[in-house]
C-alpha positions, -999 to 999 in steps of 0.1 A, spaced: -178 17 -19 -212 -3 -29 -200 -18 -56 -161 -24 -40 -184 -44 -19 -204 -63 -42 -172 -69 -61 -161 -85 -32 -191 -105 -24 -192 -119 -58 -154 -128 -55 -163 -149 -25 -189 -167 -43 -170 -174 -70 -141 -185 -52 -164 -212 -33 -185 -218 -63 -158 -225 -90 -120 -212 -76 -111 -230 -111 -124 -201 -127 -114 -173 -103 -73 -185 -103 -60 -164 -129 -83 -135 -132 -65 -103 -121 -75 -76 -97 -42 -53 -101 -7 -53 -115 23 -33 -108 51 -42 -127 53 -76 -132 36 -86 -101 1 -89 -103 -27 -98 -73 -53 -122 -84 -87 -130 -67 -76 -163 -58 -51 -142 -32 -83 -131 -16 -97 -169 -15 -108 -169 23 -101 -195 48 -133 -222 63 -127 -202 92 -128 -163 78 -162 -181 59 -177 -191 92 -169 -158 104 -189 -138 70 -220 -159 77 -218 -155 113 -212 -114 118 -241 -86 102 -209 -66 99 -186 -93 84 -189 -83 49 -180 -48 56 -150 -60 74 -140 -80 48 -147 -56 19 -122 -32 44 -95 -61 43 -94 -67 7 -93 -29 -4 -61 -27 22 -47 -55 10 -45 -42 -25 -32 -7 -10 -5 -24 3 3 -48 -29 3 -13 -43 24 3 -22 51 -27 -17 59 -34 -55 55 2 -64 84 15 -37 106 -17 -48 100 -14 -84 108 28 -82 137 23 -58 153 -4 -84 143 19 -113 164 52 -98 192 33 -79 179 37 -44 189 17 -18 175 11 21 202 36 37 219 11 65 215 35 93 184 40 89 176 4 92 193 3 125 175 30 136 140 20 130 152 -12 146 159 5 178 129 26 179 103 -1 170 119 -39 180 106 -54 210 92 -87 223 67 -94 201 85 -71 170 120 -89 164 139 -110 144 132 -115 102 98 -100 106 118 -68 121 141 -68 95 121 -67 72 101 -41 81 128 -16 85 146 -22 53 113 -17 38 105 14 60 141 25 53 138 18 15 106 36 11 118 69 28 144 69 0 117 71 -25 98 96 -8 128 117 -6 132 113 -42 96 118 -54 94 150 -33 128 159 -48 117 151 -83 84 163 -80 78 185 -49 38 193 -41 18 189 -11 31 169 17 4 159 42 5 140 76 -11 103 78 -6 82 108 13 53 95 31 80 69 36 116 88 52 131 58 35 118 30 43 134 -3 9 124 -16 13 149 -46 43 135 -58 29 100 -53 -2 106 -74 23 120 -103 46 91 -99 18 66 -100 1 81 -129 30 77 -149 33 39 -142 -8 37 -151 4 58 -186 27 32 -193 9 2 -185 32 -2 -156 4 4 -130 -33 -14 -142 -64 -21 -120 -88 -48 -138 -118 -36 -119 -131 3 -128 -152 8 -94 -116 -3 -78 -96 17 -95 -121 49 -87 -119 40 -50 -79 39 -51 -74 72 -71 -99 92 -46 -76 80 -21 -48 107 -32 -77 135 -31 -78 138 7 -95 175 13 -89 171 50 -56 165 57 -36 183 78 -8 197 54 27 202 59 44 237 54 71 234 23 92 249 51 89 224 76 93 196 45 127 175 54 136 146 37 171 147 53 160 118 80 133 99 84 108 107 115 117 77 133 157 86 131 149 116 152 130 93 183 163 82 198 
């Protein structure tokens, strides 16, 4: 994670120094989508912020590596779904709507959110189907089948599909799927019938 941080610190300064230079240079591609490091160009205010807090770098090394988890994550799930036909099942989207809209949660933002949430279950019904393996639990994915996952996204790095421009980067990501600790899910307590939030109401 040293160097993921230095990587990051060196992004910044660059970005300040000369974002001329730092425009086109990629950080990760999926498909045809690809994050640059001018996507991580910080505001005056999130600046103020780094110089300001001992712990700001940290938090912004932290930031970054999520963000490119979730470019990951987004373009892979769309780019898969499209790939194999699968679609954002309709009832599903109504019923993470009921379980999760609220106040604050509502509208387009909601919307999107469960067709993605609804759209991404499909895929992790289909990896698990297609490839099976070890399901584990993760708090914003309680059946994750990160075994099929890894498979599926070593294919797309085989074929050029899935490419990270930075080596140290690419380490940190892959350790991600190695996860020693995780509480694992029994293959006979593995359904893909429904998502988990179907069953709240």
């Amino acid at each position: 994670m040293k160097r993921v941080l230095q990587f990051f610190l060196l992004l910044i300064c660059c970005v300040q120094l000369s974002p001329s230079l730092a425009d086109d240079k990629p950080v990760v591609s999926v498909g045809s989508h690809t994050l640059t490091e001018s996507d991580f160009k910080p505001t005056e205010e999130e600046l103020a912020s780094l110089q300001e807090d001992p712990m700001g770098a940290e938090r912004r090394e932290l930031q970054n590596f999520t963000k490119i988890v979730e470019f990951v994550e987004h373009h892979f799930v769309r780019d898969y779904a499209a790939n194999n036909s699968l679609t954002a099942a309709p009832e599903f989207v109504a019923s993470f709507k009921k379980a999760f809209g609220s106040e604050s949660l509502n509208g387009e933002k909601l919307d999107e959110l469960a067709e993605f949430a609804a759209l991404q279950f499909a895929v992790d019904a289909h990896l698990y189907k297609t490839h099976g393996g070890r399901v584990v639990f993760d708090h914003s994915h309680p059946m994750l089948p990160i075994e099929a996952y890894f498979n599926a996204y070593k294919a797309y790095s085989e074929k050029q599909q899935l490419v990270f421009f930075d080596k140290e980067i690419a380490n940190t990501w892959w350790l991600g799927f190695v996860r020693p600790n995780a509480v694992e899910i029994p293959a006979g307590d593995v359904d893909f019938s429904v998502p988990w939030w179907h069953k709240l109401g």
